[in-house]
PDB file of N, CA, C and O in Angstrom:
ATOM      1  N   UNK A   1       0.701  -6.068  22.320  1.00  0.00           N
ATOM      2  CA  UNK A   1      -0.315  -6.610  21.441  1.00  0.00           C
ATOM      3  C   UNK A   1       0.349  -7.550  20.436  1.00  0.00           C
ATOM      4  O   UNK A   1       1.525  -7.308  20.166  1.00  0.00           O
ATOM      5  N   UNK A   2      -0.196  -8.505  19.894  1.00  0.00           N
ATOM      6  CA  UNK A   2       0.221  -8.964  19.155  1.00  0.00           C
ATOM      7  C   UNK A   2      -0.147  -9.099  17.581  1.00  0.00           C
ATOM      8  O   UNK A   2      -0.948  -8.201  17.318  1.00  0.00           O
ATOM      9  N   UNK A   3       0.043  -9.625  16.813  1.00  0.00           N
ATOM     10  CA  UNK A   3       0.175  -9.260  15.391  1.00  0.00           C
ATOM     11  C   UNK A   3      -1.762  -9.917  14.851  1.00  0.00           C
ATOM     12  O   UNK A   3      -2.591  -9.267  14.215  1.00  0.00           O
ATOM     13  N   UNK A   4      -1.888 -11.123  15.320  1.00  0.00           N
ATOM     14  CA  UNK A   4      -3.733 -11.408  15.594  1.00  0.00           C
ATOM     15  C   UNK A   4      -4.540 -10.650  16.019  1.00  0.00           C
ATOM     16  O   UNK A   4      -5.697 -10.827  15.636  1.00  0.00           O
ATOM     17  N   UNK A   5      -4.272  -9.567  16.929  1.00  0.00           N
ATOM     18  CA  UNK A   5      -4.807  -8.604  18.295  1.00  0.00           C
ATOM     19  C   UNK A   5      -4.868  -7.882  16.975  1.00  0.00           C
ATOM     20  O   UNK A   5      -5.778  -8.062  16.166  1.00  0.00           O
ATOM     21  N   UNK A   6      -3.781  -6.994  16.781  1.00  0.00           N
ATOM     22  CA  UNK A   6      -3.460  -6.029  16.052  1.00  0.00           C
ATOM     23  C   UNK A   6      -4.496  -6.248  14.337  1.00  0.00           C
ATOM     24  O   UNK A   6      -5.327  -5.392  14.033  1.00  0.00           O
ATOM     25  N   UNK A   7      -4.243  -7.455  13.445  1.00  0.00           N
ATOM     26  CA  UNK A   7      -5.120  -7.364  12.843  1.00  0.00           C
ATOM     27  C   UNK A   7      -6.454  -7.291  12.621  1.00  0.00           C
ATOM     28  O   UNK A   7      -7.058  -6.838  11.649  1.00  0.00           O
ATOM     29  N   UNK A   8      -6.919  -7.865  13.791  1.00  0.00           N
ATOM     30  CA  UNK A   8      -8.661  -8.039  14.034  1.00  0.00           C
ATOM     31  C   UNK A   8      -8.680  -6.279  14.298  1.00  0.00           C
ATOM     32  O   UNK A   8      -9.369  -5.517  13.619  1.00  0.00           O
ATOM     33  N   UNK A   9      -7.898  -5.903  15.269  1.00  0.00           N
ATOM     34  CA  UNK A   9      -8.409  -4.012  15.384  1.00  0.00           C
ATOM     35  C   UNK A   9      -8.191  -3.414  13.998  1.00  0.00           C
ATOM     36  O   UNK A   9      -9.318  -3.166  13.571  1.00  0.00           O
ATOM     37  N   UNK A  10      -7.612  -3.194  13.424  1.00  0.00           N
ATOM     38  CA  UNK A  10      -7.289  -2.741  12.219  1.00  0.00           C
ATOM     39  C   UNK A  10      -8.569  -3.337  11.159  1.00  0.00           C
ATOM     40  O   UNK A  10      -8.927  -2.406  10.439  1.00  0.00           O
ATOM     41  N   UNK A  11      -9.272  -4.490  10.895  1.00  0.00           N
ATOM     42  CA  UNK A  11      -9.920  -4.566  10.015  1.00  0.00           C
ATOM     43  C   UNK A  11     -11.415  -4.437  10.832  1.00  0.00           C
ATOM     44  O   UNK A  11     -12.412  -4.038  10.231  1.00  0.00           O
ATOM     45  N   UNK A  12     -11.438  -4.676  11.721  1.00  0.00           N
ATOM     46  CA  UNK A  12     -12.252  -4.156  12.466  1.00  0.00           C
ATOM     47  C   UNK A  12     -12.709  -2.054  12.757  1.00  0.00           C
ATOM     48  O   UNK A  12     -13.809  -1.503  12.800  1.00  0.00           O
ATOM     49  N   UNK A  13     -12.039  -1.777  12.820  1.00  0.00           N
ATOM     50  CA  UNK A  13     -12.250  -0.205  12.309  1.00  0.00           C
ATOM     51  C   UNK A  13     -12.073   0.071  10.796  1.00  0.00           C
ATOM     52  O   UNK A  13     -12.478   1.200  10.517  1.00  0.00           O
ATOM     53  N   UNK A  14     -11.499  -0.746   9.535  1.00  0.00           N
ATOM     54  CA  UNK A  14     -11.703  -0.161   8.618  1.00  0.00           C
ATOM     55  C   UNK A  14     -12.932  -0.837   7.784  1.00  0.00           C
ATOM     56  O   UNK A  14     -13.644  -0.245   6.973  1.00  0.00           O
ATOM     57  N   UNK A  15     -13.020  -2.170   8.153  1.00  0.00           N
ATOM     58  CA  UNK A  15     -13.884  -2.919   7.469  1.00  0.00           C
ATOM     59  C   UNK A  15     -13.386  -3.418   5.857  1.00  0.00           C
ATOM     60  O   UNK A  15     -14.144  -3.602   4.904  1.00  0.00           O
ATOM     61  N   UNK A  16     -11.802  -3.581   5.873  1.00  0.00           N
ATOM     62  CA  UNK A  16     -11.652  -4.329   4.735  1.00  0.00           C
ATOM     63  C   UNK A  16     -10.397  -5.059   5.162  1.00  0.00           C
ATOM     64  O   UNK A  16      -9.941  -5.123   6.303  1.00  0.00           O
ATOM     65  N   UNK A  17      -9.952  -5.560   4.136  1.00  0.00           N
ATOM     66  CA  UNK A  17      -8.191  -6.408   4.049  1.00  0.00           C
ATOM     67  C   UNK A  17      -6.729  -5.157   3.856  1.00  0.00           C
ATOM     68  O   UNK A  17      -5.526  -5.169   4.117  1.00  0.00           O
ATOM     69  N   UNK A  18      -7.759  -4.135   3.226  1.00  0.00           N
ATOM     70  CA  UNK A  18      -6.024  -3.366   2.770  1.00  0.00           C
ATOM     71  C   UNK A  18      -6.806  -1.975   3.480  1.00  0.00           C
ATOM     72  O   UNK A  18      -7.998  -1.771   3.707  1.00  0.00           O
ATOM     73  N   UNK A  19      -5.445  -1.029   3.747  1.00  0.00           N
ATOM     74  CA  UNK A  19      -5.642   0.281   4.218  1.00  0.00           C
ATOM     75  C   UNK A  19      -4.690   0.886   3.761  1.00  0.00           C
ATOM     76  O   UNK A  19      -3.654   0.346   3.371  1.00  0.00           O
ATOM     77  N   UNK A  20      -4.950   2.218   3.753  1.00  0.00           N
ATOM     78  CA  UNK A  20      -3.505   3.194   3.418  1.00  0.00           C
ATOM     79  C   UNK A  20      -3.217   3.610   4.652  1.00  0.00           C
ATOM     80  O   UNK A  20      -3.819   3.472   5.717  1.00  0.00           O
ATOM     81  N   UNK A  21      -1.720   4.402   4.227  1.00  0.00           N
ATOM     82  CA  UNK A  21      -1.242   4.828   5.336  1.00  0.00           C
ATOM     83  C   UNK A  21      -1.739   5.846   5.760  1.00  0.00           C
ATOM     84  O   UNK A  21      -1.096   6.262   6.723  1.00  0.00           O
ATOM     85  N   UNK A  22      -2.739   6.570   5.460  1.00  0.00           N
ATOM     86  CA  UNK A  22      -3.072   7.812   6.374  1.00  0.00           C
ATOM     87  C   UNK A  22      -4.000   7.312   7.532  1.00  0.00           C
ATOM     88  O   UNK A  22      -4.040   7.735   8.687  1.00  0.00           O
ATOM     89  N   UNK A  23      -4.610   6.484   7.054  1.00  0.00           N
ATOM     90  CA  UNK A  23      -5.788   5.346   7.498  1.00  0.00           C
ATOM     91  C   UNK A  23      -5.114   4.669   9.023  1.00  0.00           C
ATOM     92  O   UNK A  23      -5.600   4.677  10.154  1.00  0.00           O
ATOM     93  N   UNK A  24      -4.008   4.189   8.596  1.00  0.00           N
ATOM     94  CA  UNK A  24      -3.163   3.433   9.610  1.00  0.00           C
ATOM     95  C   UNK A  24      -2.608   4.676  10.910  1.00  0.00           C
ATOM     96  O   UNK A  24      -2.508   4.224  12.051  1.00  0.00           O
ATOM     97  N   UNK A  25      -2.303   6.042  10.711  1.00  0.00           N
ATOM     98  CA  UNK A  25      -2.038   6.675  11.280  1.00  0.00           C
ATOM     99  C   UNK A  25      -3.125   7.372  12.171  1.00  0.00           C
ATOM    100  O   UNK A  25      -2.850   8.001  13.193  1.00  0.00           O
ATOM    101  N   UNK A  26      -4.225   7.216  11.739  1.00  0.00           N
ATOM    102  CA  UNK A  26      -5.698   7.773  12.724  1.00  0.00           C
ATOM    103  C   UNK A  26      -6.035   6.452  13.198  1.00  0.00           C
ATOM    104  O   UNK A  26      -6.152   6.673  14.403  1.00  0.00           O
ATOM    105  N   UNK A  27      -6.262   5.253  13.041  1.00  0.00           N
ATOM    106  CA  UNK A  27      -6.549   4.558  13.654  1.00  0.00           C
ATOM    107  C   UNK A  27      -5.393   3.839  14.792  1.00  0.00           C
ATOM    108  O   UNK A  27      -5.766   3.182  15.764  1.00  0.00           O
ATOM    109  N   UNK A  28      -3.883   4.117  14.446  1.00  0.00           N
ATOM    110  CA  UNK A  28      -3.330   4.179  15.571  1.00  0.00           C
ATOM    111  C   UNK A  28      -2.892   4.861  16.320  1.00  0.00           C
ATOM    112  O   UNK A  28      -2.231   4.463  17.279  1.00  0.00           O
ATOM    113  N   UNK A  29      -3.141   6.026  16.078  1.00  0.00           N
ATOM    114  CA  UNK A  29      -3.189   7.105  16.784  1.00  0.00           C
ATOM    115  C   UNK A  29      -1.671   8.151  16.502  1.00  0.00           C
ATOM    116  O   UNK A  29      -1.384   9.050  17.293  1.00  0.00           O
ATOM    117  N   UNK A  30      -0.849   7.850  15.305  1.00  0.00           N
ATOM    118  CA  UNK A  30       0.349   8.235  15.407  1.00  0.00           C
ATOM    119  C   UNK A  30       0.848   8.627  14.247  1.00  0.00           C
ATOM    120  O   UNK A  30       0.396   7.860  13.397  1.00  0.00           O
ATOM    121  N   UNK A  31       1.665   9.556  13.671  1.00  0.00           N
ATOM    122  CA  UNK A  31       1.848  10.590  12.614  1.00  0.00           C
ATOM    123  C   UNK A  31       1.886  10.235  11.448  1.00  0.00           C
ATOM    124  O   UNK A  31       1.597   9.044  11.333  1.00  0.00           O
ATOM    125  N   UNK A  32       2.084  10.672  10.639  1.00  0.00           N
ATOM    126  CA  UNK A  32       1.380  10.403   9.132  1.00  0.00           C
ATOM    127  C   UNK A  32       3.026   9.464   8.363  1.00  0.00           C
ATOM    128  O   UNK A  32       3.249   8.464   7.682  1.00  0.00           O
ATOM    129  N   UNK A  33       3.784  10.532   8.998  1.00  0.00           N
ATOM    130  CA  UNK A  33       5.227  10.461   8.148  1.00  0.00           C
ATOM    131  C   UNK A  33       5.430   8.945   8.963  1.00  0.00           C
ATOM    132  O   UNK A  33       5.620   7.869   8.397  1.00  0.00           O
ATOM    133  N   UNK A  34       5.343   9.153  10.312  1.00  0.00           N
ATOM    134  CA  UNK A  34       5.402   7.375  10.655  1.00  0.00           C
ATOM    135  C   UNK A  34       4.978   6.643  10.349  1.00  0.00           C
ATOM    136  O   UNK A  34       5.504   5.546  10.535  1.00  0.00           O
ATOM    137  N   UNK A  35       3.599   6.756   9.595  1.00  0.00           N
ATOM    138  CA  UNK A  35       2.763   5.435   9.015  1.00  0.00           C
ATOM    139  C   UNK A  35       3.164   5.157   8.265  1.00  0.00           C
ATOM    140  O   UNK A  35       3.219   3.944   8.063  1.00  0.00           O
ATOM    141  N   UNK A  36       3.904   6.358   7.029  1.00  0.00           N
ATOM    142  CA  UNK A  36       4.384   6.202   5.794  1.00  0.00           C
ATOM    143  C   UNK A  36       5.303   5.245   5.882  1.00  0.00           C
ATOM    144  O   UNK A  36       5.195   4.192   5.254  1.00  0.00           O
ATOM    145  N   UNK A  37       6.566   5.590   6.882  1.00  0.00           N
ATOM    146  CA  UNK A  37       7.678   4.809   6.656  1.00  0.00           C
ATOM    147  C   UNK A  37       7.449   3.052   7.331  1.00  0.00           C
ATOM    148  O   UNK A  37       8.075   2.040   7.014  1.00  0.00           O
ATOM    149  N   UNK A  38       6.525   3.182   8.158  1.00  0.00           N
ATOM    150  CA  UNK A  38       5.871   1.794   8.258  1.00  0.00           C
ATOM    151  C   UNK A  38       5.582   0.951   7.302  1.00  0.00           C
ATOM    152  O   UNK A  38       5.768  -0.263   7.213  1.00  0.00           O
ATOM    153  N   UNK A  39       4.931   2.001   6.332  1.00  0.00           N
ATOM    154  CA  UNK A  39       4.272   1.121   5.509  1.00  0.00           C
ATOM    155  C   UNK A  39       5.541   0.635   4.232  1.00  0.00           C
ATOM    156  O   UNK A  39       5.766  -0.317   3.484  1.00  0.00           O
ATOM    157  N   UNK A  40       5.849   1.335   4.414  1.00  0.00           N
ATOM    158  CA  UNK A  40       7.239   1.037   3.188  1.00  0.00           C
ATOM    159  C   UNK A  40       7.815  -0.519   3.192  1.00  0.00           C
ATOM    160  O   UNK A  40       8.451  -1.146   4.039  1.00  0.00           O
ATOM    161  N   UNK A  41       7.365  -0.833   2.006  1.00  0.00           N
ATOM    162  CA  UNK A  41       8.381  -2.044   1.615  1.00  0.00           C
ATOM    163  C   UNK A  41       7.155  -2.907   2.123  1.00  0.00           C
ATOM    164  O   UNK A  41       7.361  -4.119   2.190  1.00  0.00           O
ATOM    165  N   UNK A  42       6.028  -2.486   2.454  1.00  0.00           N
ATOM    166  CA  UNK A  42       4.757  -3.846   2.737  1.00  0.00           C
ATOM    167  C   UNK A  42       4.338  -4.068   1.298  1.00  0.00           C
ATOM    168  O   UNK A  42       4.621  -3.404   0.301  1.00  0.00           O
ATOM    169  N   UNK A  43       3.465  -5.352   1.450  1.00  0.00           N
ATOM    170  CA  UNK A  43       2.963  -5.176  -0.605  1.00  0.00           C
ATOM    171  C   UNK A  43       1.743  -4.462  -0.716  1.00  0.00           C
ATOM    172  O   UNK A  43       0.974  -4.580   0.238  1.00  0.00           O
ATOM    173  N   UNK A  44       1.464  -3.891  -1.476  1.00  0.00           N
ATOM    174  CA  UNK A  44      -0.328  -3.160  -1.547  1.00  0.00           C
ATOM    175  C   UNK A  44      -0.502  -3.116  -2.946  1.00  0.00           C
ATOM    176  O   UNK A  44       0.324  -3.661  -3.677  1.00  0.00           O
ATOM    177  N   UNK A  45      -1.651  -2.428  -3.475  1.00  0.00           N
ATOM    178  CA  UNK A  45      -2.441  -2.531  -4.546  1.00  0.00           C
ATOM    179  C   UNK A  45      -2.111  -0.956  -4.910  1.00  0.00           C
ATOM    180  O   UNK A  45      -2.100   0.021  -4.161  1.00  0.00           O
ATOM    181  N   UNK A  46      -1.825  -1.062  -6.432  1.00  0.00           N
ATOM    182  CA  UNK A  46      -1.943   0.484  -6.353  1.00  0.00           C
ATOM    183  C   UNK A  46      -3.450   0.666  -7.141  1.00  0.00           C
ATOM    184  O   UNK A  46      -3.767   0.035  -8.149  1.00  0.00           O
ATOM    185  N   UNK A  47      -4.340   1.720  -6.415  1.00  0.00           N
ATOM    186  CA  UNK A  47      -5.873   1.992  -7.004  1.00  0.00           C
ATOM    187  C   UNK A  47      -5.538   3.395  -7.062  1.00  0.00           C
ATOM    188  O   UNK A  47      -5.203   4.061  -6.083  1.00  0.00           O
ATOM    189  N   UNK A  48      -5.642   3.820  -8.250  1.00  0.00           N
ATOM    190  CA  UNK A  48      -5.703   5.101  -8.457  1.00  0.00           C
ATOM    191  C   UNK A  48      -4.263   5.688  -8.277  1.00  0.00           C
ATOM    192  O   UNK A  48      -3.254   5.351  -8.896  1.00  0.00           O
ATOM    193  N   UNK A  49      -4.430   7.024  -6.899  1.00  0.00           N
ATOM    194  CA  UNK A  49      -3.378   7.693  -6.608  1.00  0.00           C
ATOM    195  C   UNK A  49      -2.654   6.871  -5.891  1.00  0.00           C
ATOM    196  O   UNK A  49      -1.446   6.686  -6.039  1.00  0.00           O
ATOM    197  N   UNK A  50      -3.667   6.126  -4.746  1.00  0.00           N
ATOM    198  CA  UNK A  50      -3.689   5.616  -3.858  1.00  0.00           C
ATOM    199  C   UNK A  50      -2.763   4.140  -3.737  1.00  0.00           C
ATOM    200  O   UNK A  50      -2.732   3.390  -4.713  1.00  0.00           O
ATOM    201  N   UNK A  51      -1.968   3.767  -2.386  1.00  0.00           N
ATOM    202  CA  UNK A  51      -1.376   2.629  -2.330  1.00  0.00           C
ATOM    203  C   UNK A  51      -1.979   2.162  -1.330  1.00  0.00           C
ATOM    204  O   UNK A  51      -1.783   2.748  -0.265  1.00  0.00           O
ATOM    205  N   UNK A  52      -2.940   0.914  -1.338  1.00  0.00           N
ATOM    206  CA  UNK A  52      -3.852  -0.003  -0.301  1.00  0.00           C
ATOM    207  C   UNK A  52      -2.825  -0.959   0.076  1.00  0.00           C
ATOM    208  O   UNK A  52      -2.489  -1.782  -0.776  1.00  0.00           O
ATOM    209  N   UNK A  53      -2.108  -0.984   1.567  1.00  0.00           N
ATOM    210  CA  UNK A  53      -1.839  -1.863   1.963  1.00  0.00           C
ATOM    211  C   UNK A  53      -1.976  -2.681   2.443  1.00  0.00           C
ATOM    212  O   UNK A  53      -2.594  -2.417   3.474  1.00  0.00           O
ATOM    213  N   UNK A  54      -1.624  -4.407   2.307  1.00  0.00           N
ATOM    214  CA  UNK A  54      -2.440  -5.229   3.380  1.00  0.00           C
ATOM    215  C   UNK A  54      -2.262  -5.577   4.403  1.00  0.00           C
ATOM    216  O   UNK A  54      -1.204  -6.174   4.602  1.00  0.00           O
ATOM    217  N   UNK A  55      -3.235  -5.367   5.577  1.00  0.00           N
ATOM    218  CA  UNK A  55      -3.108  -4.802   6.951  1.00  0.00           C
ATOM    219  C   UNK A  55      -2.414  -6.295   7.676  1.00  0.00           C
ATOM    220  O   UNK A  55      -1.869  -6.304   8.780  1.00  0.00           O
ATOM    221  N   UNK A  56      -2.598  -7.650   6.681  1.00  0.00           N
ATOM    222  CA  UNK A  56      -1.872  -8.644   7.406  1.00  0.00           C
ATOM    223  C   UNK A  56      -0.056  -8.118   7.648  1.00  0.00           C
ATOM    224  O   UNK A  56       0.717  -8.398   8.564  1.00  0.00           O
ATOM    225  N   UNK A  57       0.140  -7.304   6.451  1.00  0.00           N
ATOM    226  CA  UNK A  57       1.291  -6.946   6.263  1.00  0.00           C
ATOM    227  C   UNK A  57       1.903  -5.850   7.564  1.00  0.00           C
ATOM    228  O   UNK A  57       2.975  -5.801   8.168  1.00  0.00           O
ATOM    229  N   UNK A  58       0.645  -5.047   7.626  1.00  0.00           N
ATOM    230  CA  UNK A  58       1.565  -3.738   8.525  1.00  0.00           C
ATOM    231  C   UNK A  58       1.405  -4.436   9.901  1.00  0.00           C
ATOM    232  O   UNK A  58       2.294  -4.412  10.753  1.00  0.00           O
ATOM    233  N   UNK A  59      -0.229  -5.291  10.119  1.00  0.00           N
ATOM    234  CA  UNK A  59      -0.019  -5.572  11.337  1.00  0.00           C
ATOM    235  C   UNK A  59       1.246  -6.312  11.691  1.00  0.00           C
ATOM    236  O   UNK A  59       1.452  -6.389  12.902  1.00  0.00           O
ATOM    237  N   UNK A  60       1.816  -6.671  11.186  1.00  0.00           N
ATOM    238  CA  UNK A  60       3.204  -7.738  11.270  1.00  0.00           C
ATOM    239  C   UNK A  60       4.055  -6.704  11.797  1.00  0.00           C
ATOM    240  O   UNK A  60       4.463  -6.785  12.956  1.00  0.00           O
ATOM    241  N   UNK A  61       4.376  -5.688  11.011  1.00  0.00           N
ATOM    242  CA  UNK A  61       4.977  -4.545  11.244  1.00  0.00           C
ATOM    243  C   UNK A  61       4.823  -3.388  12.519  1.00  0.00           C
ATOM    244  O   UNK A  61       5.648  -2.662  13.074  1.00  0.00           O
ATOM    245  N   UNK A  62       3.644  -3.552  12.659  1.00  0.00           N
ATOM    246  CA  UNK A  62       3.086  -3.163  13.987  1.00  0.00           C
ATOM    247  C   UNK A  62       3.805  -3.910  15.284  1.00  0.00           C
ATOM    248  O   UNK A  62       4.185  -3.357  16.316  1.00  0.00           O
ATOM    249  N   UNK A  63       3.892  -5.394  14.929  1.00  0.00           N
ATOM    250  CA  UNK A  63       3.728  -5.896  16.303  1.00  0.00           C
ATOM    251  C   UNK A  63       5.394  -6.344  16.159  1.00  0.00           C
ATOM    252  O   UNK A  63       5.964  -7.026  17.011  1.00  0.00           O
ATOM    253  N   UNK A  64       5.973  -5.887  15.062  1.00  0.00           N
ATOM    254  CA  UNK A  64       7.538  -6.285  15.321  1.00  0.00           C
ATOM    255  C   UNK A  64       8.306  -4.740  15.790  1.00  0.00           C
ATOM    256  O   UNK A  64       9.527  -4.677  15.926  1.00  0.00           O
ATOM    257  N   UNK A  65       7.178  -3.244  16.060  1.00  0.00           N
ATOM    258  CA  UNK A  65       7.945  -1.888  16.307  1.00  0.00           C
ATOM    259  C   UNK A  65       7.401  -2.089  17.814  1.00  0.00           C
ATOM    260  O   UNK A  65       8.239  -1.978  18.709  1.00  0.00           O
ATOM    261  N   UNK A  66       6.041  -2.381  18.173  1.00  0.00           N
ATOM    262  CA  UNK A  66       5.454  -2.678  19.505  1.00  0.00           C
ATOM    263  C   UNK A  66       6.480  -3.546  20.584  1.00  0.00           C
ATOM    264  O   UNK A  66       6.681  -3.363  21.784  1.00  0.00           O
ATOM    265  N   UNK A  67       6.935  -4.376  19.815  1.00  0.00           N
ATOM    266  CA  UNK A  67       8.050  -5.855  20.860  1.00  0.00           C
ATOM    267  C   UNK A  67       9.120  -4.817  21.462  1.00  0.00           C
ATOM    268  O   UNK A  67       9.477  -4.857  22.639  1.00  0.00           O
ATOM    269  N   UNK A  68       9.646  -3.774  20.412  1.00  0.00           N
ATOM    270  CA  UNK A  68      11.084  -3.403  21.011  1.00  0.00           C
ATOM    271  C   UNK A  68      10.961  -2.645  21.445  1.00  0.00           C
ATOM    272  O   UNK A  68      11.904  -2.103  22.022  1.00  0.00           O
TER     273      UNK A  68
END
């Protein structure tokens, strides 16, 4: 998949620009602690408790763990 593919699914099941990582781990189907460290070092918003990341960001990240 690629990183276009990958973002349209991702905002397409959440219906916004940013997601957290628990978010990222049910919609790709894969563990929590992996989403976490995915998400690390992307930029996000902090709201609340919460860190909203932006999915242009992980999808990037997605499709550079997907290549190898």
């Amino acid at each position: 998949m690629t990183k276009t593919q990958i973002k349209k699914d991702l905002e397409k099941r959440t219906e916004a620009i940013v997601i957290t990582a628990p978010m990222v781990a049910k919609v790709m189907q894969m563990r929590r602690s992996e989403a976490y460290a995915l998400c690390e070092g992307c930029n996000y918003e902090k709201r609340g408790r919460s860190k909203l990341y932006y999915i242009d960001d992980v999808a990037e990240r997605l499709a550079k763990r997907m290549m190898v």
